[in-house]
C-alpha positions as CSV (number, residue, x, y, z in Angstrom):
1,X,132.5,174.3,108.5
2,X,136.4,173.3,108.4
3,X,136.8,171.2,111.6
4,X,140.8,171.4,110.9
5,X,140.7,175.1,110.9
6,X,138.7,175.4,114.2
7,X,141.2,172.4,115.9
8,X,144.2,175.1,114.9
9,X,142.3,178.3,116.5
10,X,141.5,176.3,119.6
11,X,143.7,177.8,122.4
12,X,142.4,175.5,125.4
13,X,143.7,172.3,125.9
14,X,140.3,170.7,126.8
15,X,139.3,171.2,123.4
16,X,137.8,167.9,122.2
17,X,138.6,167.4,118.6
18,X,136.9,164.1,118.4
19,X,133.6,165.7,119.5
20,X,134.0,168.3,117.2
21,X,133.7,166.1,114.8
22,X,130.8,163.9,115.9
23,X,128.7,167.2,116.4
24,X,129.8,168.5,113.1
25,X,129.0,164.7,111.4
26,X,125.5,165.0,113.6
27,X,125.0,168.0,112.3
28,X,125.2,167.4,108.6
29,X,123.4,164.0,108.7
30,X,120.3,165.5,110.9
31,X,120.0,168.0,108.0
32,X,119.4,165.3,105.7
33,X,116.6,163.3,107.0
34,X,116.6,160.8,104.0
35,X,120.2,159.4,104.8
36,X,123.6,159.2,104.0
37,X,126.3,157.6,103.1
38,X,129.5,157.5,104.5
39,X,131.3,159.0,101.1
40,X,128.3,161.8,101.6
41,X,129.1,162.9,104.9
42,X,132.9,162.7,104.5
43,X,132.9,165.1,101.3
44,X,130.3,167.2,103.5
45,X,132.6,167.4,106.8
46,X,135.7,167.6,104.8
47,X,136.9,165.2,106.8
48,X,138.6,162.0,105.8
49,X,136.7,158.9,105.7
50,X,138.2,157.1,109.1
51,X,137.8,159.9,111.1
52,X,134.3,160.1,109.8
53,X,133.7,156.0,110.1
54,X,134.3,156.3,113.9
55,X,132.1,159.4,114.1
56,X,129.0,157.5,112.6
57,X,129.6,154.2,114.1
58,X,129.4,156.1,117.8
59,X,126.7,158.0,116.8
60,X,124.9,154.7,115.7
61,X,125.9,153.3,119.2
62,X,124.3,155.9,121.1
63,X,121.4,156.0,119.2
64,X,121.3,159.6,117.2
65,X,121.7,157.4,114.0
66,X,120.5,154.0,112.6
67,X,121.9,152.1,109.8
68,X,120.4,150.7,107.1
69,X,122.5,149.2,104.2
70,X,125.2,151.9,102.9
71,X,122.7,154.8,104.4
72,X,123.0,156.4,108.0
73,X,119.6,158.3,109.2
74,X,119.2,160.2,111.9
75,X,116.8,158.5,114.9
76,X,114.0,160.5,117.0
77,X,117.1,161.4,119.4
78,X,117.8,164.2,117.8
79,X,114.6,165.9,118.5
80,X,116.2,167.4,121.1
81,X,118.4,169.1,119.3
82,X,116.0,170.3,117.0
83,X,115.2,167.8,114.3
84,X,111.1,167.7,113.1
85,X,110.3,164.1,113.7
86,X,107.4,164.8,110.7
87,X,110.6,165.5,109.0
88,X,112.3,162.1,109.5
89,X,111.2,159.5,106.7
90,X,110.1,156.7,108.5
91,X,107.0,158.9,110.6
92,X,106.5,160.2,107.0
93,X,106.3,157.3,105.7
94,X,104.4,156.2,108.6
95,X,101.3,158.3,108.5
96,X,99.7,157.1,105.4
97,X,99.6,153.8,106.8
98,X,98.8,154.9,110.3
99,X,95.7,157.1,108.9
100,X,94.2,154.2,106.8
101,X,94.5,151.8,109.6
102,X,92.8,154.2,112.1
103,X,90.3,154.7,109.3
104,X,89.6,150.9,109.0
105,X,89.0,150.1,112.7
106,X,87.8,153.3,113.5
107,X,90.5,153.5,116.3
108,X,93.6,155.4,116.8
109,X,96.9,154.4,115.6
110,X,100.4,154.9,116.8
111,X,104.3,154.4,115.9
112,X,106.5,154.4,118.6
113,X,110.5,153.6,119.4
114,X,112.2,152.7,122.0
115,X,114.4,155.3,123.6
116,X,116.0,154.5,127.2
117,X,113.5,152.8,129.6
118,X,110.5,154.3,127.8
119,X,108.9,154.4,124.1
120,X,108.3,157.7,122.4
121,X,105.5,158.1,120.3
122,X,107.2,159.2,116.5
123,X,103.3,159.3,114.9
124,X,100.2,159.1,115.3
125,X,96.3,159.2,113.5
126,X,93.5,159.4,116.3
127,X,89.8,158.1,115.5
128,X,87.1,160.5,117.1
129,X,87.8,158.6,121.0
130,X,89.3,160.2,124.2
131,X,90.8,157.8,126.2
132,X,92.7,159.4,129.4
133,X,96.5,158.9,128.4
134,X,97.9,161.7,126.4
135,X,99.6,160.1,123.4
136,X,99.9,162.5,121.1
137,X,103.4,162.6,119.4
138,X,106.7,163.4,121.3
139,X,104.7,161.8,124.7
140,X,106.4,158.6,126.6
141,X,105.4,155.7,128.5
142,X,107.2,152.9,130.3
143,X,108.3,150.3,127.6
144,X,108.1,147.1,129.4
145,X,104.1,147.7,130.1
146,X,103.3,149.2,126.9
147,X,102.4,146.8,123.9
148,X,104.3,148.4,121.5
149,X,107.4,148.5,124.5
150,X,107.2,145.0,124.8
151,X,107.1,144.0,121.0
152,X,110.4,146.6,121.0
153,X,112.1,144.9,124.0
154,X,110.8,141.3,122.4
155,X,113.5,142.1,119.7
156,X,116.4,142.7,121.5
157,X,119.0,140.1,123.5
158,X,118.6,139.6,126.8
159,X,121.5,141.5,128.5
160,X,120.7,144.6,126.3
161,X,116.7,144.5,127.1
162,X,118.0,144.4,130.6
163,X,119.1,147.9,130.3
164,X,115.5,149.5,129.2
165,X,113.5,147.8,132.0
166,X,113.1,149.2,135.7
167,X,114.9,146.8,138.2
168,X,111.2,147.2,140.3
169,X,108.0,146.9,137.9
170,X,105.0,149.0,140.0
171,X,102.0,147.7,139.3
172,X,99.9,149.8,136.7
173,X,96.6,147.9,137.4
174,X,95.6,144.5,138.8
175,X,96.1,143.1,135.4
176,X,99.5,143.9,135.1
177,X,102.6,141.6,135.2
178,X,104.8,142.5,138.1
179,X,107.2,139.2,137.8
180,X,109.9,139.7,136.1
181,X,110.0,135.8,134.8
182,X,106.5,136.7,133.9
183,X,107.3,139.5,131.7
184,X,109.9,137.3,130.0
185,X,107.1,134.8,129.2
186,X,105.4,137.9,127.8
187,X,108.8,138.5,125.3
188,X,108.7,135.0,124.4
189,X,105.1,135.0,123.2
190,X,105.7,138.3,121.5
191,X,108.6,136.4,119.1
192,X,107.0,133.6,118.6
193,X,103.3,134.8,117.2
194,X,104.8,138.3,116.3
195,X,102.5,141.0,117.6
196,X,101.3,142.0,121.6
197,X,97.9,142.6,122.8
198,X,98.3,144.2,125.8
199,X,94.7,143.9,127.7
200,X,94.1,146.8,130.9
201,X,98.0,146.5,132.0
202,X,99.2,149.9,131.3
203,X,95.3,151.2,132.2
204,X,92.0,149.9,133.3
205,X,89.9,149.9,130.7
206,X,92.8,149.6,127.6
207,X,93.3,147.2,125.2
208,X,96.4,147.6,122.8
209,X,97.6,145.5,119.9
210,X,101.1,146.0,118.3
211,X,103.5,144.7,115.8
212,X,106.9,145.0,114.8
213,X,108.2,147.5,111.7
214,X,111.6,146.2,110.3
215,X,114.5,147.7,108.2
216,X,115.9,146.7,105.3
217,X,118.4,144.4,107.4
218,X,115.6,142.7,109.5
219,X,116.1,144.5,112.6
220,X,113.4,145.8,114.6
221,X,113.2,149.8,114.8
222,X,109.7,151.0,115.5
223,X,106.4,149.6,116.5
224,X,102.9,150.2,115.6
225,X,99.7,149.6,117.4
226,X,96.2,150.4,117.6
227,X,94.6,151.2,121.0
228,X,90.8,150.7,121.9
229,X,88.4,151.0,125.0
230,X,88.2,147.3,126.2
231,X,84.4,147.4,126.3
232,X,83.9,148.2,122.8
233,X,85.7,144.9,121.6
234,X,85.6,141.4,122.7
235,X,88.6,140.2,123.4
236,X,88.1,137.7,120.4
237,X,86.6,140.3,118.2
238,X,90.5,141.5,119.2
239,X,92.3,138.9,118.2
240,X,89.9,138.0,114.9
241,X,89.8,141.6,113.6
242,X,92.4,144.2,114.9
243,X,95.2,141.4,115.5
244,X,95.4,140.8,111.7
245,X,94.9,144.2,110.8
246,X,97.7,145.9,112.6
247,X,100.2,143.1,111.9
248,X,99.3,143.5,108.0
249,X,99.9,147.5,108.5
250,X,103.1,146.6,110.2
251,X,103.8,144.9,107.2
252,X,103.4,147.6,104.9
253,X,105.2,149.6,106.5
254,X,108.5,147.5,106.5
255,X,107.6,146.8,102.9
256,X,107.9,150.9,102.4
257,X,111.3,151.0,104.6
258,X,112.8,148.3,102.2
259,X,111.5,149.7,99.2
260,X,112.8,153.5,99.9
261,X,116.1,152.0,100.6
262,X,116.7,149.9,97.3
């Protein structure tokens, strides 16, 4: 689609030609769940390559797109306008990984990213358990008492994790933190040893442990944890056997992110 020739038939005067253009960048990029470049989307919008620049770099800003080197991809934001998330290459990437970790512990495994206040689950491999949250993909839960929330928010500065926590944290359980000097304790920890375990805060009776995924660039865009009934596990059976395992499948899966993008 021409944007030009649609700008020249537009009789109203509220037509927005810089939204035209986003959409019709979002549009072309969303289709192409692998990435692409700047170059690629100009000679797909017909468009010439500022217009397109300022396009990408808003949609990156809002969050339909992420970066990665000379590549833009489209995020799990566009689900609502009708993107597959199994589609998208990092929860396809993903599953492999998730699958053999959930296979290994006998536990179910998760991906998640952070979108506003809450995360949403982009994949997922369940072990044979039922635990009473629904968390198959496409659900949410609040990020700041989630474990793989926390190892999201753990990445970002301070003013801009500011923006994805409630200004009042209700109390999930007795075990969770409710102080918001607390929680940034909680971030601290997080940085510094590089995975959560979350233990009963989000739900009596739930022990999470999650780890950071990276991009090519070394930023943090995705999470991955494994969730287990806190009576089946010790918490140093925890931090002896799932701790290492889900951090080393963390691993893996930047490993594939960085490799894919070479």
């Amino acid at each position: 689609m021409a944007i030009e020739s649609t700008e020249e038939s537009a009789e109203s005067r509220d037509f927005v030609t810089a939204l035209a253009r986003g959409l019709e960048v979002l549009r072309v990029c969303a289709g192409k769940p692998e990435g692409l470049t700047l170059s690629e989307v100009a000679n797909f919008v017909a468009l010439p390559r500022a217009a397109v620049r300022r396009s990408l770099i808003t949609l990156v800003s809002t969050g339909y797109l992420f970066q990665t080197g000379r590549l833009f991809i489209p995020t799990t934001r566009v689900l609502s306008l009708s993107a597959r998330v199994k589609d998208m290459p990092l929860p396809r990437l993903a599953q492999p990984i998730l699958e053999s970790l959930s296979k290994a512990l006998d536990e179910s495994a998760s991906l998640a990213v952070l979108d506003g206040k809450d995360i949403l689950y982009i994949g997922r491999a369940e072990a044979n358990r039922i635990l009473s949250v629904d968390l198959s993909v496409g659900a949410r839960l609040p990020a700041w008492c989630t474990s793989m929330g926390r190892v999201l928010l753990a990445s970002l500065p301070e003013e801009e994790r500011k923006q994805h926590i409630p200004d009042q944290l209700t109390m999930r359980t007795v075990h969770t933190i409710g102080d918001k000097s607390q929680l940034n304790g909680a971030f601290d920890s997080i940085r510094k040893h590089g995975f959560c375990l979350l233990d009963q805060e989000l739900e009596l009776g739930l022990r999470s442990v999650a780890a950071p995924v990276y991009d090519s660039t070394g930023k943090v865009i995705a999470a991955l944890n494994v969730g287990m009934h806190a009576a089946r596990l010790s918490l140093d059976a925890v931090n002896e056997n799932v701790v290492p395992a889900v951090v080393k499948a963390a691993q893996d899966l930047s490993e594939a992110i960085q490799l894919q993008n070479k």
